[in-house]
C-alpha beads as a LAMMPS data file, in Angstrom:
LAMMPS data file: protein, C-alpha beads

197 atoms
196 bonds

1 atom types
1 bond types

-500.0 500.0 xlo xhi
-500.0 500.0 ylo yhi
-500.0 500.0 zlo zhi

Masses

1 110.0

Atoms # bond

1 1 1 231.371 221.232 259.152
2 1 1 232.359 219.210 256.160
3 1 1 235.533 217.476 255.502
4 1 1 237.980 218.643 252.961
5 1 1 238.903 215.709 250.753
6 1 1 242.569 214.773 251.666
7 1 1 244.934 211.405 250.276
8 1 1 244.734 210.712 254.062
9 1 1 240.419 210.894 253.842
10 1 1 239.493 209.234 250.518
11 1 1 235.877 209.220 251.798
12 1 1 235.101 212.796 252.250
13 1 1 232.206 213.928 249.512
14 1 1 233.212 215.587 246.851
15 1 1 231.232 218.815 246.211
16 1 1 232.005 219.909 242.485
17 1 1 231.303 215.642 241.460
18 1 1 228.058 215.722 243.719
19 1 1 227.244 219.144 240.771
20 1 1 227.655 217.542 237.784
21 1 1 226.872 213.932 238.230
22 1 1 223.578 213.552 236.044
23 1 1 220.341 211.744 237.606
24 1 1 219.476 208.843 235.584
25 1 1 216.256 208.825 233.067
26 1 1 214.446 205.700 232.879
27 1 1 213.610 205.324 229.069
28 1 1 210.835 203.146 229.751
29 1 1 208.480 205.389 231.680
30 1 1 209.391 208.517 228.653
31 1 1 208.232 206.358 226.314
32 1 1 205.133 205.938 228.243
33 1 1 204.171 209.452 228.538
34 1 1 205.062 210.591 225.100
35 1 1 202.955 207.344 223.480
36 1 1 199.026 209.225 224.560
37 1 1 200.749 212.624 223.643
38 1 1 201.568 211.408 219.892
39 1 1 198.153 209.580 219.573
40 1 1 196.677 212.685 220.254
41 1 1 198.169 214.847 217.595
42 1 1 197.624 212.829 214.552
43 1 1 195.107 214.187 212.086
44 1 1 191.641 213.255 211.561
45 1 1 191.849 212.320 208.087
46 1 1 187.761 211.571 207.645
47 1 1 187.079 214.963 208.977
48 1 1 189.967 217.054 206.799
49 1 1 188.392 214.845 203.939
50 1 1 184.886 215.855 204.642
51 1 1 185.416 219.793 205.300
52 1 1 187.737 219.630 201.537
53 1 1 184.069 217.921 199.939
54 1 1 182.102 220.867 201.668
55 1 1 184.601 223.599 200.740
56 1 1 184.754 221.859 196.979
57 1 1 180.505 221.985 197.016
58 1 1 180.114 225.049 198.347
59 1 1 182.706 226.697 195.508
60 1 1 180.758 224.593 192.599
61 1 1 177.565 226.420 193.965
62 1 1 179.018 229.499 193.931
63 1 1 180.217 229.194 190.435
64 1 1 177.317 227.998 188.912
65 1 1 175.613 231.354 191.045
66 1 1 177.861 233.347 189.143
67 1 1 177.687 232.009 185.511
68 1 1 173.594 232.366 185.536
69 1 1 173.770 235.960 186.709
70 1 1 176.633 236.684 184.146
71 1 1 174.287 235.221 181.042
72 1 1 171.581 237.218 183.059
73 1 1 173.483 240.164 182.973
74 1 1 174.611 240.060 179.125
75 1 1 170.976 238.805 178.171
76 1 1 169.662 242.014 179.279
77 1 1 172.691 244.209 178.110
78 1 1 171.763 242.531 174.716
79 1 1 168.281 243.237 175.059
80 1 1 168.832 246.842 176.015
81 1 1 171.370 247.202 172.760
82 1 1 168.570 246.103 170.292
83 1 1 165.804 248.349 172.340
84 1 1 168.202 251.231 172.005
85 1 1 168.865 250.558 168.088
86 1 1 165.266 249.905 166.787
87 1 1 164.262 253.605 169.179
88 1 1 166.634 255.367 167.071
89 1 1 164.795 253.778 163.469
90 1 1 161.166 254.287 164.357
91 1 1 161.163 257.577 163.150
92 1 1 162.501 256.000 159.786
93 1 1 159.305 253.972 160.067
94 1 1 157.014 256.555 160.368
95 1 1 158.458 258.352 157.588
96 1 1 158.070 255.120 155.333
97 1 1 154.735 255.246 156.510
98 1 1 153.545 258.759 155.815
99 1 1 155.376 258.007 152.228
100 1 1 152.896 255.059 151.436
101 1 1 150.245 257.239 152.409
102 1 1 150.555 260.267 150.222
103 1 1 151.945 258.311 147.054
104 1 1 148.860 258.298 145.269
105 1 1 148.357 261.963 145.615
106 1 1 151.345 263.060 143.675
107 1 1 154.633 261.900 142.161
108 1 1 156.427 264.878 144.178
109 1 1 155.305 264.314 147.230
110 1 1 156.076 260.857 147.198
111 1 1 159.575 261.774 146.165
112 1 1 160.176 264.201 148.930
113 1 1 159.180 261.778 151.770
114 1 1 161.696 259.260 149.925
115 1 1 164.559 262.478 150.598
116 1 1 163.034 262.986 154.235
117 1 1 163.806 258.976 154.744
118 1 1 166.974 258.906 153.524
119 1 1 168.000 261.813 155.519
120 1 1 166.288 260.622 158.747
121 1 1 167.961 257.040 157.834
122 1 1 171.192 259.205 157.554
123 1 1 170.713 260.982 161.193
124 1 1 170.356 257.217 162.701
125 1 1 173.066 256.209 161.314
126 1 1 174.991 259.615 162.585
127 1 1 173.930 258.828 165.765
128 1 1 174.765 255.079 166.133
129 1 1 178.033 256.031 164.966
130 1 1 177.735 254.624 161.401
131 1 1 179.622 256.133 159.037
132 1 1 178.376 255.639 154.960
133 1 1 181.885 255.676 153.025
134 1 1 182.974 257.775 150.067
135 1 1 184.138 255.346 147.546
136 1 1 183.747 257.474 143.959
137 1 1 187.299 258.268 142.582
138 1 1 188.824 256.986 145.500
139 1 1 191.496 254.229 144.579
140 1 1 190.237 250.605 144.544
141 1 1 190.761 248.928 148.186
142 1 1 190.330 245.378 148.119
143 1 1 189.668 245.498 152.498
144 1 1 186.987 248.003 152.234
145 1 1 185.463 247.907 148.055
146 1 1 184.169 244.881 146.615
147 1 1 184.341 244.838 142.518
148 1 1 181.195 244.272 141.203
149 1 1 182.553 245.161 137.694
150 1 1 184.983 246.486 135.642
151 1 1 184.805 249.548 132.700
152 1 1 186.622 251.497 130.422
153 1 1 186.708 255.256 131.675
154 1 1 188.673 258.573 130.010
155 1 1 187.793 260.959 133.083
156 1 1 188.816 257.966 136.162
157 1 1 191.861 256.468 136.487
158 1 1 192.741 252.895 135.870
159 1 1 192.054 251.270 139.072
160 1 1 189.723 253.894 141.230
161 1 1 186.307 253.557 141.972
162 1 1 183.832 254.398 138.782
163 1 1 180.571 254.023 140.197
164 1 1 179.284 252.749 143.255
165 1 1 176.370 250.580 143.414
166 1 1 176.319 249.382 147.158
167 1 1 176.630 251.870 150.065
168 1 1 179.924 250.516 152.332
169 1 1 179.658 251.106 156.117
170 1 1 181.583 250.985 158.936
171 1 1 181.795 251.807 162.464
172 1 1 184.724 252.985 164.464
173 1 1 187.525 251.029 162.722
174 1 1 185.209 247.876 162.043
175 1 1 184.056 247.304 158.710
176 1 1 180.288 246.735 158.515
177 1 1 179.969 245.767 155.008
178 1 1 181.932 246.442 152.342
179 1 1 181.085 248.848 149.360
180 1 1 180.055 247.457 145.768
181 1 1 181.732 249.029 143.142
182 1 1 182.486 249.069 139.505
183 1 1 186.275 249.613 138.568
184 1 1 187.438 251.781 136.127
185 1 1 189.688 250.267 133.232
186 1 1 191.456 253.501 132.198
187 1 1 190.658 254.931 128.539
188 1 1 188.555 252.853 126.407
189 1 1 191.254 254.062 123.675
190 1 1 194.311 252.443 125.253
191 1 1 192.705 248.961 126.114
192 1 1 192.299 248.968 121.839
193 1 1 195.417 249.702 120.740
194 1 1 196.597 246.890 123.313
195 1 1 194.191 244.613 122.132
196 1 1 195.610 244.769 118.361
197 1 1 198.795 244.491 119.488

Bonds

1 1 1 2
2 1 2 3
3 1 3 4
4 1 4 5
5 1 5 6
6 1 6 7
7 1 7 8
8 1 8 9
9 1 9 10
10 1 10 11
11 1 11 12
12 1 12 13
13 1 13 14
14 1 14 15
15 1 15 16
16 1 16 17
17 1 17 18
18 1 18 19
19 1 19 20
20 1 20 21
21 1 21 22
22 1 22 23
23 1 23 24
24 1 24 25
25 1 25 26
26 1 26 27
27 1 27 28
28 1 28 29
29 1 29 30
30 1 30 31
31 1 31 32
32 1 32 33
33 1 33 34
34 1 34 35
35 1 35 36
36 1 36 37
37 1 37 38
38 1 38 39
39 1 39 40
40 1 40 41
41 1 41 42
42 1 42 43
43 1 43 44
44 1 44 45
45 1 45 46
46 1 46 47
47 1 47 48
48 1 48 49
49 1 49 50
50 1 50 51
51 1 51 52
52 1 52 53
53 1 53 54
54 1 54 55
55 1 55 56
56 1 56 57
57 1 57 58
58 1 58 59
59 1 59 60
60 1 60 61
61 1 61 62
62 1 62 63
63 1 63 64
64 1 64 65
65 1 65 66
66 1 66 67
67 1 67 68
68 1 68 69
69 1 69 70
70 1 70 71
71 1 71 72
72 1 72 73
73 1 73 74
74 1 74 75
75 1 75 76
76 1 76 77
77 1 77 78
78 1 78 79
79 1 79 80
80 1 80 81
81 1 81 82
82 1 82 83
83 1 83 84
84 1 84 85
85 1 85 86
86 1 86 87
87 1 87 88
88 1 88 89
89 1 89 90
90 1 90 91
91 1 91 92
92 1 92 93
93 1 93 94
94 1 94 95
95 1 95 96
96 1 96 97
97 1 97 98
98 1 98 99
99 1 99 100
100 1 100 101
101 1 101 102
102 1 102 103
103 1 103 104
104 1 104 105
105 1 105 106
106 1 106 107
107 1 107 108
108 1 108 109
109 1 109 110
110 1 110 111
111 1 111 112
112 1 112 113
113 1 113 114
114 1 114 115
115 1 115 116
116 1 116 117
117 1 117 118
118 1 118 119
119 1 119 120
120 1 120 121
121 1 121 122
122 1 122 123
123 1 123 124
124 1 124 125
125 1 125 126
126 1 126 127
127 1 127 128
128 1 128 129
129 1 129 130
130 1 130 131
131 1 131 132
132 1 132 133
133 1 133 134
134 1 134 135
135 1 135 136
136 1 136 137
137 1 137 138
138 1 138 139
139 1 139 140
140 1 140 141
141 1 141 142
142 1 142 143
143 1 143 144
144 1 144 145
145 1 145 146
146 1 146 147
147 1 147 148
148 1 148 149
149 1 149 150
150 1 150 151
151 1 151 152
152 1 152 153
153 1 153 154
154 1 154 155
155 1 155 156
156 1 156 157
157 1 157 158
158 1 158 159
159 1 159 160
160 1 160 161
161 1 161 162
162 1 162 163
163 1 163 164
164 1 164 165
165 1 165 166
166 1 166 167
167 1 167 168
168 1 168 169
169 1 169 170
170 1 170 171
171 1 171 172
172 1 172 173
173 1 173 174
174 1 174 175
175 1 175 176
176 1 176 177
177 1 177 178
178 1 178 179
179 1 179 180
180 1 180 181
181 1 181 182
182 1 182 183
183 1 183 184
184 1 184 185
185 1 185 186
186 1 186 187
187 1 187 188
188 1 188 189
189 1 189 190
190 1 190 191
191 1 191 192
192 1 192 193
193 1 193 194
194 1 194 195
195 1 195 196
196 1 196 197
């Protein structure tokens, strides 16, 4: 049986100080187990270096893989485009053709195959979605009519389209070439009486 701590027993343990009292920790032998633990976490910088060069390589190939299949890729799209445009004017040809053949039999018949060209030139066009603008009478519009000249006219107005000498196209919204057109002047009357003024 233990003894109770009394003034008369100094000696007697002391349970609740026996508790709390904290072992000591050499700092010396820590150090020595927690020096191989730290060595062994550091990084292998050689190896992180070399895996970054192989990830960096292996990226630049893939690139490059993808930029010659893209010009691939549009090359034939391109190809296919002009294969699809020139199919839809080899009728035209023939036409021209057939023409050239019959012009020395008569004047007529070479005239009608000219009519049969234009109109099979004008059902290519249709269905490429070209579309031949109207320009005669229409007011002058510097974006879409080119002036090739300028004349006096009592049955136009002053600034619409006279004549036109050069077919405009365009396809969609996109202007393919602008029409060539002479401008009319307004009377021929008025610009005199101006002039003598």
């Amino acid at each position: 049986m233990k003894k109770k701590a009394t003034p008369n027993n100094p000696s007697a343990p002391d349970e609740q100080s026996e508790v709390d009292t904290p072992i000591p920790v050499e700092p010396e032998v820590e150090a020595a187990e927690t020096t191989p633990e730290s060595e062994a976490t550091e990084p292998d910088f050689h190896a992180i270096c070399e895996e970054l060069k192989d990830r960096l390589l292996r990226q630049h190939a893939e690139f490059e893989n993808y930029r010659k299949r893209t010009q691939r890729e549009f090359a034939a799209i391109r190809t296919q485009a002009k294969a699809s445009t020139v199919e839809e004017f080899l009728p035209v040809y023939d036409h021209f053709g057939m023409a050239l053949t019959h012009a020395n039999d008569d004047v007529s018949v070479l005239h009608q195959g000219m009519e049969m060209i234009l109109a099979e030139f004008k059902r290519t066009f249709e269905s490429l979605g070209v579309e031949e603008m109207v320009t005669v009478g229409q007011p002058f519009d510097p974006n879409q009519h080119e002036a090739i000249a300028q004349e006096p006219s009592d049955e136009v107005p002053e600034g619409h389209v006279l004549r036109q000498w050069k077919s405009g196209f365009r396809i969609g919204d996109r202007l393919l070439r602008p029409a060539g057109v002479v401008v009319s002047a307004g009377p021929a009357q008025a610009d005199a009486g101006t002039s003598e003024n």
